[in-house]
Structure formats: C-alpha cells, structure tokens
N, C-alpha and C positions, 0 to 999 in steps of 0.2 A: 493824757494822750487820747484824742477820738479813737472812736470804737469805727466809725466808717470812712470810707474812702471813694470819695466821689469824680472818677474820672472826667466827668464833664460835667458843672453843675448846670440843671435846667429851669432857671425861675418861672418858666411858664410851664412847664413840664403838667399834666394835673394829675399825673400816678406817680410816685416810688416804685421801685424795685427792689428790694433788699437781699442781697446773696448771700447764703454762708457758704462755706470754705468745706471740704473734705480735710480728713485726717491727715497731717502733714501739710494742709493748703495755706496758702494766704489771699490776701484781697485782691493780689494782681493778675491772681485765676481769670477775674469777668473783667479784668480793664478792657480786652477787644469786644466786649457786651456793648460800652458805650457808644460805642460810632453805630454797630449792626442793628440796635435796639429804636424802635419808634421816636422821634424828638416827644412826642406823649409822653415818653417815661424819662424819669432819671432812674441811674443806677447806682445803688449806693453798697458796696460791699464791702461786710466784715472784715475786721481786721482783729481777730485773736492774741492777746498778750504772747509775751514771749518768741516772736517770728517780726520777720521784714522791720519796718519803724517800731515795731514794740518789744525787740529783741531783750530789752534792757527789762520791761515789765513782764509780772511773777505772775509763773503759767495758774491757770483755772485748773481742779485736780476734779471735778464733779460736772456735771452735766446739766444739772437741776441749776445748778448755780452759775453756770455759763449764760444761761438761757436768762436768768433773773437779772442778770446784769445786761446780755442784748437790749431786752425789752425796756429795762430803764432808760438805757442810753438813746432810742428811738422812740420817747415821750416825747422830745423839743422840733420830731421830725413829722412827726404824726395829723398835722395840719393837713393832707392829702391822702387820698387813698391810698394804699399802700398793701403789695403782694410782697411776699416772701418765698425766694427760691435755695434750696438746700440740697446740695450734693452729697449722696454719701454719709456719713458722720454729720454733715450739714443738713440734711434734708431732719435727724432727729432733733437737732437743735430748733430747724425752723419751725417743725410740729411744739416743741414744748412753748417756744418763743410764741407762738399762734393762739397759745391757750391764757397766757398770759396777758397779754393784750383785747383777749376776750374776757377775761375777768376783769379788764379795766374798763371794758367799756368801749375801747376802741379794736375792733376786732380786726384782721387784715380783710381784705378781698377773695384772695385765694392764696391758697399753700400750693407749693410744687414739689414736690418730692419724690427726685433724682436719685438711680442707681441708688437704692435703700431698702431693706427689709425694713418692714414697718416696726415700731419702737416696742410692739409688744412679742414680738417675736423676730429676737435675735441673733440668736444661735450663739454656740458657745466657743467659739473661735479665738486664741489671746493671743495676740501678737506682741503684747506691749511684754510680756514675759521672757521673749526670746533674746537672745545675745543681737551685738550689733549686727553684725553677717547676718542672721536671722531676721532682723528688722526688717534690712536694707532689701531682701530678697523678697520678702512679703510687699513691700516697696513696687519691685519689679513685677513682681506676681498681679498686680493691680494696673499695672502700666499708666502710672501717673506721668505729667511732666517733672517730675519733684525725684525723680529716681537718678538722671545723670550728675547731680548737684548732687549726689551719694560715692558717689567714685573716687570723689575728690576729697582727698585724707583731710584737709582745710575746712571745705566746707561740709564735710559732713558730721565733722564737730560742732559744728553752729545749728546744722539741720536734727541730726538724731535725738537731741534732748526734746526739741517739741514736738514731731514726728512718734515719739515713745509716749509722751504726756498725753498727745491726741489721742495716740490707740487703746491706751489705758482708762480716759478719760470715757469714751466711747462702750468701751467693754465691760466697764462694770456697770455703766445704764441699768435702771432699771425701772420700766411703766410702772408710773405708781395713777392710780386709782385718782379721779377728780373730774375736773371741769372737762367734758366732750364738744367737741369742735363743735360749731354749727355753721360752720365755713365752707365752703367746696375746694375739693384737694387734687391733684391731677397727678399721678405717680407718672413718672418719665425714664424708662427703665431699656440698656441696649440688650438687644437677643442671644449676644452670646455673654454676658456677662454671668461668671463663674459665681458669684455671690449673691445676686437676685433674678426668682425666676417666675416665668408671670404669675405664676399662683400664688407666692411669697407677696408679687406687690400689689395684687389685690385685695391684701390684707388691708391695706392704708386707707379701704373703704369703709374697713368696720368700726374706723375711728370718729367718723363725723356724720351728722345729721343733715350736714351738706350733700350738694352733689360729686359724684365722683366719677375719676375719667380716668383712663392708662391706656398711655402710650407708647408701643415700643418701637425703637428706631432700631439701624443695622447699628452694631460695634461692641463692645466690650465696655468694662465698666468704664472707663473714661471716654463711649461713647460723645459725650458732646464736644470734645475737642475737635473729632474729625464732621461731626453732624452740628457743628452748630449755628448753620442758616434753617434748620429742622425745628433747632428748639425753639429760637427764639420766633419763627412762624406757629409754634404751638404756642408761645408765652402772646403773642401778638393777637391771635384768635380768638383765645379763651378770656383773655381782659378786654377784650372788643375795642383795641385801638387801633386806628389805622398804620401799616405799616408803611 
C-alpha cells in the first residue's frame, strides 16, 4: 500500500509538498491543501499504517523508524524539489525525515514545523498511558477534527488503537545526536496554543544551519484548520511560488 496520497496529481507541478499527519491524523487532514495550494505544488500527504486505507497494515511502534520508512518511500518522488510540512507529532517526523534525505543526498528545500516543541525538547507529557476516557479527552483538550469520530462507541473502536500508538509513538521520541539540518525551517505555531509557546518554538532554530523563521497566527493548536489561507500564503512565500 502507498505511504502517499495525492489529491490532485500535478505533472507539471515543479515542487512537492509533502504533509505529515498529527497524532491520531491521517492523509485526509490536507486533502483541502490541494485545490488552495499553488498549481506550482503538488501535495502529496502521508498516510500512516494502521488508519483510513491502511487500517489493515501494522502500526510503526518508534519514531526513528517511521521516519526511515517515509524517506524510503519518497526516493521514487524525489525527482522535484520537495518541502515537507509536519503538524504536531508530524512536524517531528518531518524534522528526522529531513535529515534523512540529507544524508542521502537529496535534501528537501525547507521543513515547516507546525504547532511543535522542537524534538529536543519535549516535555514529558503521556497520554498514550491513560485509560480510553482519558485518551479521548486529551483528544478534546487538543481540539482536533478527530475528537467527534470519539463519541461514537463504533468508531472509536477503530480510532483509539492508532490514536494510543501515535501518542505513544511520539512520547517515547527521543533526539538522538547526528546529521544537523542545513535546510531552512520555518516553525508555524497559533498563540494561544496550550503546548507550544514562542520560546519553546524557537528552539527549532537551534537545529539547523539553515535559515530560520516563526510564525504565529491567531488559534489554538489546530490553529490551521480555522487559519488556513494564512498558512498556505506562508507556504506560498517562503517557497517563492506564485500563488
């Protein structure tokens, strides 16, 4: 099964975009990305074993090894420039995926790294520890779209097991020592978000020898749902395409 999912493919496109998913996400997070985003880019977004078409495929229990499998699966894509944008749980993935792709040679253009404490400083937060009721509220607490699909005694049998593996997956993270960006990173962080705060996301500049940028919009951590003609005018800017 593909690891992406491409709402609109762009043959003439001459950028990628590559999305990863927050804790509990899947790829159909950025399907509204494609129509809002530049015909410049395509958007090509993760899709995580175990959720939506991969329900049946066995969840990734490590982070390091999440990341080694993205970056393999986006060698046969890599023909074009290519940014990578990570939300959350995904902004860490996109940072280790970043480095990876820099060790091969093909490095991306730039990292974006959305509502995230930077990967070396975490905090020590475990959700994935708590009972279901405890999950689901930590769920809420974050004000995802992925919290009323919890309600539902049905469907949050099918949600809670990869939702628990994400935050677990996430939590035990930890910066391990290597190859330093030489990318430019752009931390994308809303002001009233309860888990990262602007000091926290200027940390993600001490990761690369790139340039660095932070920007915060008005909202809470899922922020770009209600901002996102914001973001994708920061994604638009900063990769110098026309929008």
């Amino acid at each position: 099964m593909s690891w992406f999912r491409c709402p609109e493919t762009r043959p003439w496109a001459s950028m990628r975009l590559f999305c990863l998913p927050h804790a509990g996400g899947s790829a159909v997070f950025y399907r509204p990305w494609a129509k809002a985003v530049s015909p410049a880019v395509e958007v090509q977004a993760v899709q995580y074993p175990g959720r939506a078409d991969r329900l049946a495929d066995a969840f990734v229990t490590d982070a390091h090894q999440l990341a080694r499998l993205v970056a393999g699966a986006m060698a046969p894509l890599m023909d074009r420039p290519a940014a990578l944008f990570g939300h959350s749980m995904g902004a860490v993935l996109a940072y280790e995926v970043a480095r990876l792709l820099q060790e091969r040679g093909t490095p991306p253009v730039h990292v974006f790294a959305s509502g995230a404490r930077p990967p070396h400083d975490r905090g020590g937060e475990r959700v994935a520890d708590r009972d279901d009721d405890g999950v689901v509220e930590a769920m809420a607490e974050l004000g995802g779209t992925d919290t009323e699909a919890l309600r539902d005694p049905e469907l949050r049998e099918l949600v809670l097991p990869y939702v628990r593996n994400d935050f677990a997956l996430i939590e035990s993270y930890e910066h391990r020592d290597g190859t330093r960006l030489a990318v430019p990173v752009t931390a994308i962080i809303g002001d009233a978000d309860p888990h990262v705060t602007e000091a926290q996301a200027k940390g993600w500049g001490t990761l690369t020898d790139g340039r660095f940028t932070l920007t915060v919009l008005r909202g809470g951590h899922f922020y770009l749902a209600d901002q996102q003609p914001g973001v994708i005018k920061e994604i638009h800017r900063t990769l110098e395409v026309p929008a």
